[in-house]
C-alpha positions as CSV (number, residue, x, y, z in Angstrom):
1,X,34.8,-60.4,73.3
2,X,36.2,-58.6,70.0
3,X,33.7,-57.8,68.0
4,X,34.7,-57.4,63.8
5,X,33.5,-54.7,62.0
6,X,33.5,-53.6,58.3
7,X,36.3,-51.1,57.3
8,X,35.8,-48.5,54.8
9,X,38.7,-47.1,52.9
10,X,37.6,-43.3,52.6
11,X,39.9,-41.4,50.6
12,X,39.8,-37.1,50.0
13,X,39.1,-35.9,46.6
14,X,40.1,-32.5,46.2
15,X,38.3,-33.0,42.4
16,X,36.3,-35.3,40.4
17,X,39.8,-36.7,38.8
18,X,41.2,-37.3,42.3
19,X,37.9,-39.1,43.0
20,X,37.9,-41.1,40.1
21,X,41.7,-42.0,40.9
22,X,40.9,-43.2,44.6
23,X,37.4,-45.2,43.0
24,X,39.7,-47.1,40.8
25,X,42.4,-47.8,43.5
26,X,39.7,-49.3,45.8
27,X,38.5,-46.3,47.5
28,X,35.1,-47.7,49.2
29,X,34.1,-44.0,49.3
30,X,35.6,-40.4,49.1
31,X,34.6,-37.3,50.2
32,X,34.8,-33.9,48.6
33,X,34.0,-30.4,49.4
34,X,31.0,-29.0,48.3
35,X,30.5,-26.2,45.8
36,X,30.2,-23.8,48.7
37,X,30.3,-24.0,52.8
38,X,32.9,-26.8,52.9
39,X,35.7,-26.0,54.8
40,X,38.8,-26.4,52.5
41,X,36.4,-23.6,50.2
42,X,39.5,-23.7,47.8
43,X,38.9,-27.3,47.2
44,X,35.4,-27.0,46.4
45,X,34.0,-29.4,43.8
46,X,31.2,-28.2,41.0
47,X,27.9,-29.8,41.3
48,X,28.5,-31.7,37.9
49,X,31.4,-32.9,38.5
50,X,30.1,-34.0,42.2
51,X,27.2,-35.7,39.8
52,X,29.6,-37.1,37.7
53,X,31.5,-38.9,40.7
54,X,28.4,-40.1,42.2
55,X,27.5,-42.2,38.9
56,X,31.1,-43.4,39.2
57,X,31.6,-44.2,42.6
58,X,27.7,-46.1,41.9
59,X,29.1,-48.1,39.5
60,X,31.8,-49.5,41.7
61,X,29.2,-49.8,44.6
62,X,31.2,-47.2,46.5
63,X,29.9,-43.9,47.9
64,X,30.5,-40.2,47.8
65,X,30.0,-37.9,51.1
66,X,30.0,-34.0,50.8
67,X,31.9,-31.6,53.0
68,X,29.0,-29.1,53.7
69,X,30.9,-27.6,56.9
70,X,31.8,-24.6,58.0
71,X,29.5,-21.9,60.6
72,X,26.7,-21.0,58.6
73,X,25.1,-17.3,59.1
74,X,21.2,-16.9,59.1
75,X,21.0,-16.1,55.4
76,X,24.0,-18.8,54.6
77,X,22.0,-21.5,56.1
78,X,18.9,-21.3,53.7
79,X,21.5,-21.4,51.1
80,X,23.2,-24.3,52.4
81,X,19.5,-26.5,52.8
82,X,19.4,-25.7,49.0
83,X,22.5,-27.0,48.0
84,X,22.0,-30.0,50.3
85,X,18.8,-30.5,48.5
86,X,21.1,-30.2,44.9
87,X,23.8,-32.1,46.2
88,X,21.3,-35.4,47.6
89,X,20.0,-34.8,43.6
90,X,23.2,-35.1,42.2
91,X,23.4,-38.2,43.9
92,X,25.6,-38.1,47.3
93,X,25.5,-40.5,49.6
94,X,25.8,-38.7,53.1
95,X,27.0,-34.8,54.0
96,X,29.8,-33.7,56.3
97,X,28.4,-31.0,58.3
98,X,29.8,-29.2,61.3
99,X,26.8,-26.5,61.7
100,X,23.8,-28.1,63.8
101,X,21.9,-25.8,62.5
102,X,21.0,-27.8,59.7
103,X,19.4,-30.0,61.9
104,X,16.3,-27.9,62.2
105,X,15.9,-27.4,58.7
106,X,13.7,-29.3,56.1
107,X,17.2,-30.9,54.7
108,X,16.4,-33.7,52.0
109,X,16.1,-37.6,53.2
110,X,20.3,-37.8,53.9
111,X,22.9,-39.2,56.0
112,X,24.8,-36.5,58.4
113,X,27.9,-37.4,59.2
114,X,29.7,-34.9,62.3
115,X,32.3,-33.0,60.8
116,X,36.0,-33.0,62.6
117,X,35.3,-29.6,63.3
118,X,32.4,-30.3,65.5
119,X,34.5,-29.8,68.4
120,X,33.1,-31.5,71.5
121,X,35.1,-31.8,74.7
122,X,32.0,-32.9,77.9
């Protein structure tokens, strides 16, 4: 038995313009790098303009996920719980996260979505 499922069309948004480009195209999401600790760090996004794309993507009833992944030091990581705790104020729907680190911390009330480079191979 085949069973349907919804598809969302999740675009990358190296910026608040290419977000608000792939919104207005149909994008049912996109996800951008955070500020700091995303991966692509040359592609990070401000915190403004990640607010800015939230009200926007919320206006077309789409959502905004946050690359918050890369390997986090010890003093990185309470860094990184604050600007989870910014980035679920500015209005983001889930985070992108690739340390599991961040699973013992006091993160705000968020989706985690496994980053790509969570490699597991067992």
């Amino acid at each position: 038995m085949t069973t349907l499922r919804d598809i969302e069309l999740l675009a990358p948004a190296s910026s608040l313009e290419g977000g608000l480009v792939a919104l207005s195209a149909g994008a049912d999401a996109v996800y951008v790098g955070a500020p700091q600790y995303g991966a692509r760090s040359a592609v990070g996004v401000s915190l403004e303009d990640i607010r800015q794309l939230c009200d926007a993507a919320h206006s077309y009833a789409a959502r905004v996920y946050v690359a918050l992944n890369t390997i986090l030091t010890d003093r990185q990581l309470t860094y990184a719980v604050e600007m989870a705790h910014q980035l679920y104020e500015a209005g983001a729907d889930a985070l992108i996260i690739q340390d599991l680190g961040l699973l013992t911390q006091e993160l705000p009330p968020i989706p985690l979505h496994a980053s790509t480079q969570c490699h597991n191979h067992s």
